[in-house]
C-alpha positions in Angstrom: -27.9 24.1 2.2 -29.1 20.9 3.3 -32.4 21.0 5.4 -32.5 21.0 9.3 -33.8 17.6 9.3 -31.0 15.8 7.6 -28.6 17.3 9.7 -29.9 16.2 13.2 -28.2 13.4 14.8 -28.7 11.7 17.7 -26.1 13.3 19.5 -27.2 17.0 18.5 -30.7 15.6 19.7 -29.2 14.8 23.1 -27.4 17.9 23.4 -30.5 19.6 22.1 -32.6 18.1 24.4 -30.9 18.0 27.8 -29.2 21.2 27.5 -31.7 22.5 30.2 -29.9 19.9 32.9 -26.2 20.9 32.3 -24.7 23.7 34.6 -24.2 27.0 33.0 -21.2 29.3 34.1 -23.6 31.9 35.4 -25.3 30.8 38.7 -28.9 32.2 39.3 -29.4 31.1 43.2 -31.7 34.4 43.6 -33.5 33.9 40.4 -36.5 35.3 39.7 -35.5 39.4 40.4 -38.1 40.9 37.9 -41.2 39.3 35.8 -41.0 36.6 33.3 -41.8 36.6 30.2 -44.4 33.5 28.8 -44.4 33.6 24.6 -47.0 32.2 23.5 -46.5 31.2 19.8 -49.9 31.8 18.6 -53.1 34.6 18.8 -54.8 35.7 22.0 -58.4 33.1 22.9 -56.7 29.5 21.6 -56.5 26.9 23.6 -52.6 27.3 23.9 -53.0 30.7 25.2 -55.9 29.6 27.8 -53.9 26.9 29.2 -50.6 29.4 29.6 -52.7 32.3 31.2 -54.2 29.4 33.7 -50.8 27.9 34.5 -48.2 30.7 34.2 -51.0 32.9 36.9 -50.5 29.7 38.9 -47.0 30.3 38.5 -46.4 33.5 39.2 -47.6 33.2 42.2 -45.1 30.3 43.6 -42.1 32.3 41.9 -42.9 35.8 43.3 -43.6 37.2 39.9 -45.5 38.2 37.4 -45.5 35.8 33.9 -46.3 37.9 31.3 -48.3 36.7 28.5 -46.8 37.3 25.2 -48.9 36.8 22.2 -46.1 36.1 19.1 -48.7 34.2 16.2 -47.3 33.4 12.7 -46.1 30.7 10.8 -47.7 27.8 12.8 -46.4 28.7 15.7 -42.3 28.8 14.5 -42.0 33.2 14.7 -42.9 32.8 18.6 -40.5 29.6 19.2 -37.8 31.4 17.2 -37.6 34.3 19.3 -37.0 32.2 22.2 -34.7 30.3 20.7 -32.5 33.3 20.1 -33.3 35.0 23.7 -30.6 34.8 26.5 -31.0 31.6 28.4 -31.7 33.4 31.6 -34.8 31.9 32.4 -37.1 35.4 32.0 -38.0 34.0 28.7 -40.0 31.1 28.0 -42.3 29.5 25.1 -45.4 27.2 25.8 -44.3 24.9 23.4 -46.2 22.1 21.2 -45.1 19.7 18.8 -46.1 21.9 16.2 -43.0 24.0 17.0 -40.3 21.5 18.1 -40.6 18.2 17.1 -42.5 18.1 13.2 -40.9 21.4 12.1 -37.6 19.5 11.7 -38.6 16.6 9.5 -41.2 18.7 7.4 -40.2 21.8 6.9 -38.1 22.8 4.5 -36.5 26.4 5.3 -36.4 26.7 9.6 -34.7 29.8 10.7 -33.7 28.1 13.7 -32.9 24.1 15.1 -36.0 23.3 17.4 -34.5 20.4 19.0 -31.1 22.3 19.4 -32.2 25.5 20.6 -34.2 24.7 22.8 -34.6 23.2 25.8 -37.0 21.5 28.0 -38.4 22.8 31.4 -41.8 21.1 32.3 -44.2 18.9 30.4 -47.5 20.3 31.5 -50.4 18.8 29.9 -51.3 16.3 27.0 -54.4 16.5 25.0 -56.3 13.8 23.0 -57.1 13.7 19.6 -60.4 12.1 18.7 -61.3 10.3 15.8 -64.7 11.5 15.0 -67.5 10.8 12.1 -70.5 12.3 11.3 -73.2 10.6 12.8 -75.0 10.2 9.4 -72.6 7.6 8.9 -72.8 3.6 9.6 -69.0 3.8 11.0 -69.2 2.6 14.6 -65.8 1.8 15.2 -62.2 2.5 13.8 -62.3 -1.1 12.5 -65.1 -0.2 10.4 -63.2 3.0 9.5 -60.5 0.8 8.0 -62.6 -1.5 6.7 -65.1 1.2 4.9 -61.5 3.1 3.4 -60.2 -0.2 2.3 -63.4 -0.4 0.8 -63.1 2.5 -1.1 -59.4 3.0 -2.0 -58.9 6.6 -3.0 -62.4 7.2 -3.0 -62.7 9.0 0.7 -61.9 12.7 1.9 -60.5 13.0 5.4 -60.1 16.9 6.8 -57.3 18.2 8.8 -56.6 21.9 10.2 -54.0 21.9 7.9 -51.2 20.6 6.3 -48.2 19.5 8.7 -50.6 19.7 11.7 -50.8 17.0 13.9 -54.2 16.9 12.8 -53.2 15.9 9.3 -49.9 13.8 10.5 -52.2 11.5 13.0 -54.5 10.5 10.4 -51.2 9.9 8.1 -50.3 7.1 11.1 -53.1 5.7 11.1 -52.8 5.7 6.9 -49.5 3.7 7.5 -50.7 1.6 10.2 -54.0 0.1 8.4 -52.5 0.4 5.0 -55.8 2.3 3.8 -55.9 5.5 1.0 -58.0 8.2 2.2 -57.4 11.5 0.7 -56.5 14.9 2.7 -58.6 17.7 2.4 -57.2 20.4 4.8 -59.1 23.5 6.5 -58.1 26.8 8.0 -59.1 25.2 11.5 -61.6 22.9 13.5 -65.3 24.9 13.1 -64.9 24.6 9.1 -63.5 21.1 9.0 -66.1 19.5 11.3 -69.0 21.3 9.9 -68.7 19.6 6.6 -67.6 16.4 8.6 -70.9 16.7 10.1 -72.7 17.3 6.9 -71.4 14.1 4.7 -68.6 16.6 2.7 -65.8 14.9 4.5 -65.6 11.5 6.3 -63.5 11.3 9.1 -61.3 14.0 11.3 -58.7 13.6 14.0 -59.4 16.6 16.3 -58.9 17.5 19.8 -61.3 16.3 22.9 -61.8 20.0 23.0 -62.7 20.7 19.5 -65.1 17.9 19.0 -67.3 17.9 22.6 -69.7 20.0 21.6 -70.5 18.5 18.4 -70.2 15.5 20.1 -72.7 16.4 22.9 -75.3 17.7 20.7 -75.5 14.7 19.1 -73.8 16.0 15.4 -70.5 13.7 15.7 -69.4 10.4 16.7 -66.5 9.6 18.6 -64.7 6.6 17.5 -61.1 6.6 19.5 -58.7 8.9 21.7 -55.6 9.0 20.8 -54.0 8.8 24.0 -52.8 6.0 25.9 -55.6 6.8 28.6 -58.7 7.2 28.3 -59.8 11.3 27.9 -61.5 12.6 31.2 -63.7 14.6 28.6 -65.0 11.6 26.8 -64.8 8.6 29.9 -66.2 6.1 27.7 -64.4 6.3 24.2 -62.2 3.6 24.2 -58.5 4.3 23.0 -56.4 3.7 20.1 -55.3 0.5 21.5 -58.0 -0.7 22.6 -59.9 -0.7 19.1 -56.9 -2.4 18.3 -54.8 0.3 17.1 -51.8 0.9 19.4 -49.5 2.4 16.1 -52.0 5.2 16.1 -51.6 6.2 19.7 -50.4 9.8 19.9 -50.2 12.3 22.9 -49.9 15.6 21.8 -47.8 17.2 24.4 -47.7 21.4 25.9 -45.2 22.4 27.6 -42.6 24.9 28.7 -39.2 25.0 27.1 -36.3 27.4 27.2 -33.5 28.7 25.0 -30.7 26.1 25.3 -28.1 26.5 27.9 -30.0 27.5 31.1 -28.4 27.4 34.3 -29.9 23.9 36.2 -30.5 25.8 39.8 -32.6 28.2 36.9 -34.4 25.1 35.6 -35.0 23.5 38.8 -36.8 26.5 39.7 -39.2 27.0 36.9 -39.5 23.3 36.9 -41.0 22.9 40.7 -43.2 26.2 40.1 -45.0 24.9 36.3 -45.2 21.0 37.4 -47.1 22.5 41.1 -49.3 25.2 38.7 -50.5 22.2 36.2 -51.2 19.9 39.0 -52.8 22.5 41.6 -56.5 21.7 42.2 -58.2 24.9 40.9 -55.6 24.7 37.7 -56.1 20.6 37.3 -60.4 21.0 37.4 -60.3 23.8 34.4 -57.8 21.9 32.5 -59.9 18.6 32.4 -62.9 20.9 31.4 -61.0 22.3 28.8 -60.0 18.5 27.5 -56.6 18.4 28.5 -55.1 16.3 31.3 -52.5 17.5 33.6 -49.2 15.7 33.6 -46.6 17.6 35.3 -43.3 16.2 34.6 -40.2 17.5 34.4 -37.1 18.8 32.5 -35.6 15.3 32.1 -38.9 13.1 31.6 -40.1 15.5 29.3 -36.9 15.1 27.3 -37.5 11.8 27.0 -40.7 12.4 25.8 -39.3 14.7 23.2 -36.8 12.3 21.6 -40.6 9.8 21.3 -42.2 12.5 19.8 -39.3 13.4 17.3 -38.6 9.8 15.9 -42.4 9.7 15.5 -42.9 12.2 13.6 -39.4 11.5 11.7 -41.1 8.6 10.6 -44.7 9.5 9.7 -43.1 12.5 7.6 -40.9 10.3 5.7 -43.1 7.5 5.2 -46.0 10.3 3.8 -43.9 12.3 2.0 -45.7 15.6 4.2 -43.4 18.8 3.2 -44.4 22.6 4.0 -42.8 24.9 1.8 
């Protein structure tokens, strides 16, 4: 059988994709009747769960129910998105969604149980969160351009750490590998704490890691911050240029959370969720933690987020094919 990824065209992606717009036979006019239920794909205390516990309280509130926080970890996320996928599209079930379950998965990973981009389907885009490129501050790098310049330097003779492979943490720096045409060599971690900590202490040289992740290494003076990689500047770190402007703009990802839905939702059911996440995200007590927790509110709905979705998936199309990443 031929992998997902080979068999996605641009009219699946479209179908995929908008699904959440089209009108469904069942009307839902009185929708919500009972609570909802929020999977979240990964363990209790992430920053995933955090922001869905903040915004689906929020919520609740504006639909007259409860969200439920479900906790469904495994596989990088994909166990939790495929149980949504196969739930009834009746709007009580719901992932908080990243790229790490709908938009890589298709072009990296070789046995899916289920077709992200097909199955499900977008609600609200809620938040995006920038990646940082950070050094240790042992190191004379001041700049991405000496980053390039130093791995140019040293062709194949430079460690770079990820949280992983086929995270975006490992796929960003792969851009950036395309981009500047350097050859740095990926060691990945199980997570932030171990990767930076040996970033920090000379073992690595360079990390793309959340705002998040990196601020307090950052603020007590352990790491450098070199770029976001945003198209904004990060309300977390004000005075870190951007990708673009170091004079990077290839490298400029904005890793996405949102909410999506199995595929085929009723659009009076969408429309609903839609107005209640987008007023959650962008509420004033919601907005203030968010920024404090490095992620800036967005608040966009079903159809601008698909848009967004079809950018993200021809991204990482492209990254995975030009690196060769694979997860078995």
């Amino acid at each position: 059988m031929r992998p997902i990824a080979s068999r996605i065209s641009r009219r699946c992606l479209t179908a995929g994709l908008g699904a959440a717009l089209l009108p469904a036979a069942a009307r839902a006019d009185d929708f919500p009747t009972h609570p909802l239920t929020l999977v979240v794909p990964f363990a209790a205390g992430g920053s995933i769960d955090v922001l869905a516990r903040l915004i689906g309280d929020q919520a609740g509130r504006a639909l007259g129910q409860n969200v439920v926080i479900d906790n469904r970890g495994g596989a990088a996320g994909l166990i939790g998105a495929a149980s949504v996928a196969r739930a009834e599209p009746d709007g009580y079930t719901l992932l908080m969604a990243s790229a790490a379950q709908v938009t890589i998965p298709p072009w990296i990973n070789r046995s899916l149980s289920f077709d992200p981009p097909r199955d499900l389907a977008p609600v609200a885009h809620l938040v995006d969160t920038p990646m940082a490129l950070v050094v240790s501050v042992r190191s004379e790098v001041k700049s991405v351009d000496d980053f390039v310049r130093d791995a140019r330097g040293h062709r194949g003779g430079l460690n770079y750490a990820s949280t992983g492979v086929g995270t975006i943490s490992h796929l960003v720096m792969e851009s950036l590998k395309l981009a500047a045409d350097i050859d740095i060599v990926h060691v990945p971690y199980r997570g932030a704490a171990p990767a930076l900590n040996d970033l920090w202490a000379g073992r690595v040289q360079g990390m793309f890691t959340s705002t998040a992740s990196a601020a307090p290494m950052i603020g007590s003076g352990k790491l450098r911050p070199l770029a976001v990689t945003t198209p904004a500047r990060s309300a977390l770190l004000p005075n870190v240029p951007t990708m673009a402007e170091a004079g990077w703009p290839t490298a400029e990802v904005a890793v996405w959370a949102g909410v999506m839905a199995p595929a085929g939702m009723a659009r009076t059911t969408v429309r609903t969720l839609e107005r209640a996440f987008i007023e959650a995200a962008l509420s004033p007590e919601v907005r203030e933690r968010l920024v404090k927790l490095g992620a800036d509110p967005v608040g966009r709905g079903a159809k601008a987020f698909s848009a967004v979705l079809e950018k993200d998936l021809a991204l990482w199309q492209r990254v995975a094919l030009a690196s060769g990443v694979k997860v078995e």
